[in-house]
MDTraj code that builds the backbone (N, CA, C; nanometers):
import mdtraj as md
import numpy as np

residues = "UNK UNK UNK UNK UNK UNK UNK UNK UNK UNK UNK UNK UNK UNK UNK UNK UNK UNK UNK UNK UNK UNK UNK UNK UNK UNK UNK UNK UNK UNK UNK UNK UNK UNK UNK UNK UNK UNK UNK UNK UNK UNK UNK UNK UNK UNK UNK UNK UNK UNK UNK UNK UNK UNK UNK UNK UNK UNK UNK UNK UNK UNK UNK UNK UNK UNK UNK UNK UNK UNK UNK UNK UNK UNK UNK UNK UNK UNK UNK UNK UNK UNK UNK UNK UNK UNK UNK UNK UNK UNK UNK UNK UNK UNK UNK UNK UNK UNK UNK UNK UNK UNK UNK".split()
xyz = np.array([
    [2.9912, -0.0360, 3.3135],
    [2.9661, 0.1036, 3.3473],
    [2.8583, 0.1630, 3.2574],
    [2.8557, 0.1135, 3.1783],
    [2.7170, 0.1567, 3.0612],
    [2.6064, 0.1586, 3.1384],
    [2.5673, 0.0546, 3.1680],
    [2.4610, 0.0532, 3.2437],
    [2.4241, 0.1416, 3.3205],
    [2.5406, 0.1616, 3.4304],
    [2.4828, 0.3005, 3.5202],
    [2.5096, 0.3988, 3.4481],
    [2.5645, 0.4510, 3.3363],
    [2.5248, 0.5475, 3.3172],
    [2.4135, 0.6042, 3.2157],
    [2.3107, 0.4712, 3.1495],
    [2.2221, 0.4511, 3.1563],
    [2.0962, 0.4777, 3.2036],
    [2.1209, 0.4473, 3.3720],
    [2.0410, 0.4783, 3.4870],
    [2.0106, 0.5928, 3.5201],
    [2.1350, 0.6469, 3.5216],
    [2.1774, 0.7732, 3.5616],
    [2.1504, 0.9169, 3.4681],
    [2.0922, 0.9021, 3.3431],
    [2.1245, 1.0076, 3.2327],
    [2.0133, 1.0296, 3.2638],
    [1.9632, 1.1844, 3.2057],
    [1.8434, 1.2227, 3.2233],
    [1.8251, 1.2366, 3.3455],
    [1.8422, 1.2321, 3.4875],
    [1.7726, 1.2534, 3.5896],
    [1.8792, 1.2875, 3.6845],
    [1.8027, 1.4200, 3.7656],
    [1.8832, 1.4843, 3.8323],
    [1.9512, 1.4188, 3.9279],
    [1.9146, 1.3381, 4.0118],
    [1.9465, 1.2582, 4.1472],
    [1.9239, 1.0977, 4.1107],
    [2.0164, 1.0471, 4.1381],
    [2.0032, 0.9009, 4.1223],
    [2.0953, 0.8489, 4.3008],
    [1.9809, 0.7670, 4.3332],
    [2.0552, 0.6830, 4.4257],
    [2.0267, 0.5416, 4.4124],
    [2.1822, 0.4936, 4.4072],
    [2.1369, 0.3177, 4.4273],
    [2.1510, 0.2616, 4.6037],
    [2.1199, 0.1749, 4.5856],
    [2.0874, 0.1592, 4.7597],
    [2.0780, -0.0007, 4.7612],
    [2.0292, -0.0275, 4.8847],
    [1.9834, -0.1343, 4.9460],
    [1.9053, -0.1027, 5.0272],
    [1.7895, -0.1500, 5.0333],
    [1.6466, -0.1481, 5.1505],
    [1.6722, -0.1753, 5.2728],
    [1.7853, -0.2649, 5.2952],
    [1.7987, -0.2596, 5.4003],
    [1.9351, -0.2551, 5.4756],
    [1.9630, -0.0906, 5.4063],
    [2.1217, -0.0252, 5.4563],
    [2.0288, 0.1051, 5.4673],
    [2.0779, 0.1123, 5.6571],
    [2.0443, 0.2183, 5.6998],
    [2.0604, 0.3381, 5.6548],
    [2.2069, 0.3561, 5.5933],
    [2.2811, 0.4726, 5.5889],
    [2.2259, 0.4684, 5.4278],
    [2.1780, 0.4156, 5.3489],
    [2.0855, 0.4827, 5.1948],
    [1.9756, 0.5355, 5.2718],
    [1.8882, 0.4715, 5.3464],
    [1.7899, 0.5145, 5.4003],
    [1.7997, 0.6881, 5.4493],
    [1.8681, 0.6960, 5.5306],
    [1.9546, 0.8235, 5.5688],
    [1.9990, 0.9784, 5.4429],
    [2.0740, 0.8667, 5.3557],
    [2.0939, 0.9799, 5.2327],
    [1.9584, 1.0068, 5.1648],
    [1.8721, 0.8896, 5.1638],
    [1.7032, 0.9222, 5.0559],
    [1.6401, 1.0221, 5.1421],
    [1.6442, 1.0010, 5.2762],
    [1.5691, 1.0888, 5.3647],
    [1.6363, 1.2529, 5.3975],
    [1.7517, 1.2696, 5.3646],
    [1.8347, 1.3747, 5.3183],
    [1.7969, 1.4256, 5.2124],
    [1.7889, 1.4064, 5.1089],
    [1.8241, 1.4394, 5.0011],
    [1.6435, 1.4822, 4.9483],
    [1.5583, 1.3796, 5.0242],
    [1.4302, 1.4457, 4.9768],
    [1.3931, 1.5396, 5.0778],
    [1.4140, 1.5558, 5.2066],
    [1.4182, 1.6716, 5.2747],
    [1.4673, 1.8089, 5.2444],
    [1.4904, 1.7647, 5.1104],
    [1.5170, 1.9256, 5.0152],
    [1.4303, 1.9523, 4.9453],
    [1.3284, 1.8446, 4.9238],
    [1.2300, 1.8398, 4.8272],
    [1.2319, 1.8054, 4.7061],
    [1.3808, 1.7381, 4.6775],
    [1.4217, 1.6255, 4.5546],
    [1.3315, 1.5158, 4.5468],
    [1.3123, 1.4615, 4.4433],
    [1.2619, 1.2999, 4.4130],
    [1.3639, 1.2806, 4.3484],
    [1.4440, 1.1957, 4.4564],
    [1.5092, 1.0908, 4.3732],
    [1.5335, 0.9986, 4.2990],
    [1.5292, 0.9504, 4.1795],
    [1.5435, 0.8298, 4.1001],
    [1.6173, 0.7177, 4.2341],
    [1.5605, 0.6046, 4.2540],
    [1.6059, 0.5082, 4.3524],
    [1.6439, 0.3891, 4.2944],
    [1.6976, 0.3187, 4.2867],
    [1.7637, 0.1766, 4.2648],
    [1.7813, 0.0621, 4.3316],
    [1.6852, 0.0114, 4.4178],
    [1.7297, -0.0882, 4.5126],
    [1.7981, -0.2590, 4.4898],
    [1.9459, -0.1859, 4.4876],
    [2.0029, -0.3389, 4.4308],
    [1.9681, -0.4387, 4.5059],
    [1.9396, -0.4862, 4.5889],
    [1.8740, -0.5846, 4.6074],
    [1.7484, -0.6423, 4.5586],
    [1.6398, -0.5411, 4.5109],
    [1.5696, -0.5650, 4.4793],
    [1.5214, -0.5794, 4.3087],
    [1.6157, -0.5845, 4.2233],
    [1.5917, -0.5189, 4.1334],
    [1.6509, -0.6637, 4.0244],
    [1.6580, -0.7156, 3.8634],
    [1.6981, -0.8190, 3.8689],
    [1.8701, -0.8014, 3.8069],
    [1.9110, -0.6864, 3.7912],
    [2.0095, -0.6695, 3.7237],
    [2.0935, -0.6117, 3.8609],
    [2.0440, -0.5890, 3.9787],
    [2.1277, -0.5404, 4.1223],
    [2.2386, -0.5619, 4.1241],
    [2.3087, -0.7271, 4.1386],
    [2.4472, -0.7811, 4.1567],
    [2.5088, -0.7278, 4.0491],
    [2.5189, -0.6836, 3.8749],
    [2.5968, -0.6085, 3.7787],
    [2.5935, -0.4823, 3.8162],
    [2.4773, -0.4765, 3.8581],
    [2.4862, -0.2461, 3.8846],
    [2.6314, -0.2589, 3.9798],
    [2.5815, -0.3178, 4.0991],
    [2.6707, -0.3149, 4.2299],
    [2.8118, -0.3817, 4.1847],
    [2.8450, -0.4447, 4.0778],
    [2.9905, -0.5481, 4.0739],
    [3.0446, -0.3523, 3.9288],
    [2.9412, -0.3100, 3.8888],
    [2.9918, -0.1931, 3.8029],
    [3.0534, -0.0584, 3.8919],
    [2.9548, -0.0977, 4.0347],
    [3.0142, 0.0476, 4.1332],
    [3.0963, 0.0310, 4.1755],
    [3.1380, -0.1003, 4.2589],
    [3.2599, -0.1117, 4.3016],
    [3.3855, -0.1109, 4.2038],
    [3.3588, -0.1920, 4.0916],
    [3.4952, -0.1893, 3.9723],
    [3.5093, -0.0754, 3.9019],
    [3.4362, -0.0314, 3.8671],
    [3.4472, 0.1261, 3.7734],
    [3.4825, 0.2358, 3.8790],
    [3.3869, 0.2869, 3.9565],
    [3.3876, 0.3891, 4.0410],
    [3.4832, 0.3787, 4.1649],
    [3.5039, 0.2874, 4.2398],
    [3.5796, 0.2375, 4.3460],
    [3.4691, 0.2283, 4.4908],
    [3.3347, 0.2176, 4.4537],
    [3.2813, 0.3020, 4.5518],
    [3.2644, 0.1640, 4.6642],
    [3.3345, 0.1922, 4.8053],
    [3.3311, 0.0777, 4.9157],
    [3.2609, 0.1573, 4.9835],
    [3.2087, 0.0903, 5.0651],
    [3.1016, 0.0640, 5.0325],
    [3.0129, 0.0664, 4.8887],
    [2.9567, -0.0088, 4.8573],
    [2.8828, -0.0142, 4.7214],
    [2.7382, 0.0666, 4.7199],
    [2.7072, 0.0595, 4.8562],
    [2.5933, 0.1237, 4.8716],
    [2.5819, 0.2582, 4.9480],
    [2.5225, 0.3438, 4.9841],
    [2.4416, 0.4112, 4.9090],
    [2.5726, 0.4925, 4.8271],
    [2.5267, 0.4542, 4.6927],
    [2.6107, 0.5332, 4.5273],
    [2.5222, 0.6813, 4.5131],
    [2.5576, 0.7624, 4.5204],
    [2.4471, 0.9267, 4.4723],
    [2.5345, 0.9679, 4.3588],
    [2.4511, 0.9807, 4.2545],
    [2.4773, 1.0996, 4.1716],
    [2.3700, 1.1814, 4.1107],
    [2.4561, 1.3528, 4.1466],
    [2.3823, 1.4976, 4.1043],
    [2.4163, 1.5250, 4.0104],
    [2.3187, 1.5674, 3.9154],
    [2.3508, 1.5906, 3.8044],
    [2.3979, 1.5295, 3.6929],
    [2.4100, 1.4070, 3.7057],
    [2.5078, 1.3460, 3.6455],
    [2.5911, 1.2594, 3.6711],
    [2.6369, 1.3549, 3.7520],
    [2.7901, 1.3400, 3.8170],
    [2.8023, 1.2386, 3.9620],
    [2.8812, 1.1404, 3.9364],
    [2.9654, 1.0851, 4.0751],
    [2.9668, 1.1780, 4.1586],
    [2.9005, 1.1419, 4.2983],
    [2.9302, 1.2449, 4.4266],
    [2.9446, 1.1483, 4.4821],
    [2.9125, 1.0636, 4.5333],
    [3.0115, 0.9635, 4.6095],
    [2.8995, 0.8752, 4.7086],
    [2.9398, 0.8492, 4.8232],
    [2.8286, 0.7821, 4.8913],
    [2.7915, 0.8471, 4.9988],
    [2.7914, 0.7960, 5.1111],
    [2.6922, 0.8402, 5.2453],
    [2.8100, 0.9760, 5.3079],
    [2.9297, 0.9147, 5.2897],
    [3.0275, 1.0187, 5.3818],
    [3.0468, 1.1502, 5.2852],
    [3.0361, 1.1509, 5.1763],
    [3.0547, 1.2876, 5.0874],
    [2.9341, 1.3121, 5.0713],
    [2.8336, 1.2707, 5.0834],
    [2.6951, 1.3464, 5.0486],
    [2.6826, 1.4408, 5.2191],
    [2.7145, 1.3771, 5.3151],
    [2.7077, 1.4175, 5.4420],
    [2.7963, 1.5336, 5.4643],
    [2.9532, 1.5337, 5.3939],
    [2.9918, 1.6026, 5.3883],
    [2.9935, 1.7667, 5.3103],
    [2.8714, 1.7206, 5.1925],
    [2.8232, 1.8579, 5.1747],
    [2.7191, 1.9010, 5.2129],
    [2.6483, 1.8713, 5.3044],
    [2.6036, 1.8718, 5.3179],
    [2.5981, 1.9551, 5.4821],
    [2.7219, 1.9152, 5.5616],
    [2.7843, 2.0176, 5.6828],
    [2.8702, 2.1695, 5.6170],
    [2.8994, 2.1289, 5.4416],
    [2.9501, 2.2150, 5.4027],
    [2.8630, 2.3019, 5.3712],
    [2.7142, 2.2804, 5.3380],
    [2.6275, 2.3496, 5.3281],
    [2.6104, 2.3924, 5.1810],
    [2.6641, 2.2799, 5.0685],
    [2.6811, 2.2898, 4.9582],
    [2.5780, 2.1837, 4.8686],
    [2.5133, 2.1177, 4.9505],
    [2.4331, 1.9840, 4.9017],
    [2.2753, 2.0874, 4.8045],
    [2.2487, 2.1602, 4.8903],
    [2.1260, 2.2456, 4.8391],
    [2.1703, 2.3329, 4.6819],
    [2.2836, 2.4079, 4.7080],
    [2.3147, 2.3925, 4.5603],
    [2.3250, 2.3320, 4.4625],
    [2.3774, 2.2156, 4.5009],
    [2.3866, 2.1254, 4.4352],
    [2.2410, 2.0447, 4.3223],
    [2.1578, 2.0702, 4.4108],
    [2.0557, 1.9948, 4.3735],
    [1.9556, 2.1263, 4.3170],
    [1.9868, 2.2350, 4.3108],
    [1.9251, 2.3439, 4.2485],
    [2.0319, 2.3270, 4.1443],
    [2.1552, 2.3540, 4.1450],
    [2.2120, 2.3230, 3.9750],
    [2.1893, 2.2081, 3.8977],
    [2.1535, 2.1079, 3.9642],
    [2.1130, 2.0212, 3.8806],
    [1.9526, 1.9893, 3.8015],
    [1.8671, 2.0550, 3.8770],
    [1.7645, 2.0901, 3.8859],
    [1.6640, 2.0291, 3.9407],
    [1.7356, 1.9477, 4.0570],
    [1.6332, 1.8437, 4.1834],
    [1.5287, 1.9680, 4.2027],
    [1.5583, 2.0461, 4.2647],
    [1.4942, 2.1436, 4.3515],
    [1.4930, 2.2781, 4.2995],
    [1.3870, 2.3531, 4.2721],
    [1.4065, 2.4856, 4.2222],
    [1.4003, 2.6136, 4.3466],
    [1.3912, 2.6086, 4.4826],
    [1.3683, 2.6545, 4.5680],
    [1.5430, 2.7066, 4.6596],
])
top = md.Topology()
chain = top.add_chain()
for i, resn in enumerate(residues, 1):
    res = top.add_residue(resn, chain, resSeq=i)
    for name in ("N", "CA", "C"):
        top.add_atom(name, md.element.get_by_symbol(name[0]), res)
traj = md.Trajectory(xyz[None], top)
């Protein structure tokens, strides 16, 4: 878990992903449609990928492993809770308190 939180410090938005999982694709294209730059992680592509991804699933619980988001800091979860604040209409705050987006 060090590691990601490593990854993760300092920067408002972190997503880990896979290049070729639709549904990261989906949350990156979300999440910069706010006008965030996200910090990105493509475990597949990356040489430490298989520990990030064996740290999300064992530490965090996150099943799917991919797409992992965290605002601020903070664990928000993957594709179905980012979506879900996103109908809640809470995702834009989110990323102004953290300071993705100042708008």
């Amino acid at each position: 878990m060090d590691i990601v939180r490593r990854l993760v410090a300092d920067r408002p938005v972190v997503i880990f992903s896979r290049s070729t999982c639709c549904m990261s694709h989906s949350i990156k294209t979300l999440i910069s449609s706010f006008g965030a730059n996200p910090t990105v992680y493509e475990l597949d592509q990356i040489p430490n990928g298989k520990q990030i991804e064996r740290a999300l699933v064992q530490q965090l619980g996150c099943q799917p492993s991919v797409p992992t988001v965290f605002i601020g800091q903070e664990f928000v979860g993957g594709d179905k809770q980012v979506m879900s604040l996103q109908v809640r209409n809470e995702l834009g705050s989110l990323l102004r308190k953290a300071g993705a987006i100042w708008i």
